[in-house]
C-alpha positions, 0 to 999 in steps of 0.5 A: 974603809973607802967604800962601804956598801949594803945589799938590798937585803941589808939595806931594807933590814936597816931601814924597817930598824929605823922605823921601829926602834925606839933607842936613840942610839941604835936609830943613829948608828944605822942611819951612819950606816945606812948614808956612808953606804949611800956614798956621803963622806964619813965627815959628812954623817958624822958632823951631821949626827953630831959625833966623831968620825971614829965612832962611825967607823967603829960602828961600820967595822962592827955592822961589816964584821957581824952583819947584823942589827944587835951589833948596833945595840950597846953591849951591857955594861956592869956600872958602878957597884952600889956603896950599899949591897943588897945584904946591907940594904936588908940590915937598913931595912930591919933598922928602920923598923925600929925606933932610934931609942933602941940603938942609944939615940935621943931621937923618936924616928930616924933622919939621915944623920942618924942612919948616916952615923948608925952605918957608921959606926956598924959598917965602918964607912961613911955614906952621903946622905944622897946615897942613904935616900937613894938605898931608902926609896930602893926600899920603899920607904918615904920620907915625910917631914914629922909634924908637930900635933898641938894638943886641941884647945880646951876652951874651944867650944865655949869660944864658939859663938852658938855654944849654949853659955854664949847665948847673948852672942849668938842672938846679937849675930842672929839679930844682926843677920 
């Protein structure tokens, strides 16, 4: 591709993109676009956007042959599918409803390891503790460190100085103040 060039329409079209997108990558591809038409080397524009001379001659191939500004765009992508599908992230949903002592363990609430052996056992895979808390959030649930609750002292209120059995200690503070 020796030379590449835009018409006026083409060009104004590029530049109202610039200014209104707000995706790094399409703003990217169509400022390459936009200076290879200007006469700057591909080497130029690509060291300059800090990617390889192929990547722009990509993006002008695509921009030439479809003329328009959603080739710029990146096309969907599936993705890594989910080590927990929707069906089973609906079965951890009704297991947290219930208590661990209902499934056999020796435990109040759930905690990872647990969750991590109870979808072992039911499913047949392993799943890291990452993706139990990711498929945990998903859901809607927070994770909490459980808190010890000490039962109140008994002997708390005779301990207070102004306490009606203490009165020689509260009129000795009173005397004092």
């Amino acid at each position: 591709m020796d030379t590449f060039s835009l018409t006026a329409r083409q060009r104004w079209r590029l530049e109202q993109l610039l200014h209104q997108t707000c995706d790094a990558r399409v703003y990217r591809r169509a400022l390459a676009i936009l200076e290879v038409s200007r006469g700057i080397p591909v080497d130029d524009v690509a060291t300059a956007l800090g990617v390889t001379r192929q990547s722009v001659y990509n993006w002008l191939r695509r921009y030439d042959s479809n003329d328009c500004e959603a080739s710029l765009k990146n096309r969907p992508q599936s993705g890594r599918p989910r080590l927990l599908p929707e069906q089973r992230q609906s079965w951890l949903k009704d297991l947290m409803r219930i208590r661990p002592e209902a499934r056999g363990y020796f435990a109040n609430e759930w905690t990872v390891p647990l969750l991590q052996e109870e979808l072992l056992h039911c499913t047949g895979r392993y799943l890291s503790a990452d993706t139990i808390g990711r498929s945990l959030a998903r859901l809607g649930f927070v994770w909490k460190r459980p808190r010890y609750v000490l039962s109140p002292d008994p002997d708390r209120l005779k301990k207070t100085p102004y306490f009606q059995g203490n009165r020689a200690i509260a009129s000795k503070e009173c005397a004092a103040c």
